[in-house]
C-alpha positions as CSV (number, residue, x, y, z in Angstrom):
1,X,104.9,53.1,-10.7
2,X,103.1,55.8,-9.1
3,X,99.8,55.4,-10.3
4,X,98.7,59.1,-9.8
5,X,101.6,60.4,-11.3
6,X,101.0,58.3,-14.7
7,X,97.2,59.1,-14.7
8,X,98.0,62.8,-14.4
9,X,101.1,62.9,-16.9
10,X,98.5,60.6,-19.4
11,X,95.7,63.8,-18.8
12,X,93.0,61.6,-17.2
13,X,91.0,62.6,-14.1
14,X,90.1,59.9,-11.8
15,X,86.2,59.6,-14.0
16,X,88.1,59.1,-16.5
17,X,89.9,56.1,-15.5
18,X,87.0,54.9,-13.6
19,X,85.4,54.6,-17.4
20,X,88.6,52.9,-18.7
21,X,89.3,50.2,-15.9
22,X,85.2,49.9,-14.6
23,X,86.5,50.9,-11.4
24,X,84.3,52.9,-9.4
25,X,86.3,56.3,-8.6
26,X,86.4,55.6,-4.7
27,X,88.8,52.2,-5.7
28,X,90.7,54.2,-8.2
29,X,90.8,56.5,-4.9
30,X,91.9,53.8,-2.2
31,X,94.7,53.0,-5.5
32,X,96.3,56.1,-5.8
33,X,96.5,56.4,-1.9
34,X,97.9,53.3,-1.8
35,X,95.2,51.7,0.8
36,X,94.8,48.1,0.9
37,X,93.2,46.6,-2.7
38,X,92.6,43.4,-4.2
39,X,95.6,42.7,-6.3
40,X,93.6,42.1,-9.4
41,X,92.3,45.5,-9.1
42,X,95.8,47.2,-8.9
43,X,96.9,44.8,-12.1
44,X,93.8,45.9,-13.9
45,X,94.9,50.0,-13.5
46,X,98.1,49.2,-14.0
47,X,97.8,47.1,-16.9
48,X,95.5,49.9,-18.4
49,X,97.8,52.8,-17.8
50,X,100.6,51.3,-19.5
51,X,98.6,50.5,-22.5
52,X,97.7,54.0,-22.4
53,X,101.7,54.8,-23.0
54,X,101.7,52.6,-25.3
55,X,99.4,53.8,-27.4
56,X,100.4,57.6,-26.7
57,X,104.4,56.9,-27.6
58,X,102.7,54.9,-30.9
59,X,104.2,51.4,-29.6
């Protein structure tokens, strides 16, 4: 999953994910650019952007 990609197909900026998730926007950041993160982080904005589908394809 390319994690930009689905925030920016899903219409959120990087704040608002940061408001989602509780990730501060320089994580969210160090995500997208693929740079070294705790795994729980990248399961926690991954976890969120496919509920996000989800939710947006009604499932």
């Amino acid at each position: 999953m390319n994690i930009r990609k689905a925030r920016e197909r899903l219409g959120l900026t990087l704040k608002d994910l940061a408001e989602l998730t509780g990730l501060s926007i320089a994580t969210l950041s160090n995500v997208e650019n693929k740079k070294k993160v705790k795994p729980e982080t990248l399961a926690k904005v991954v976890n969120t952007l496919i509920e996000l589908e989800h939710y947006e394809i009604g499932l």
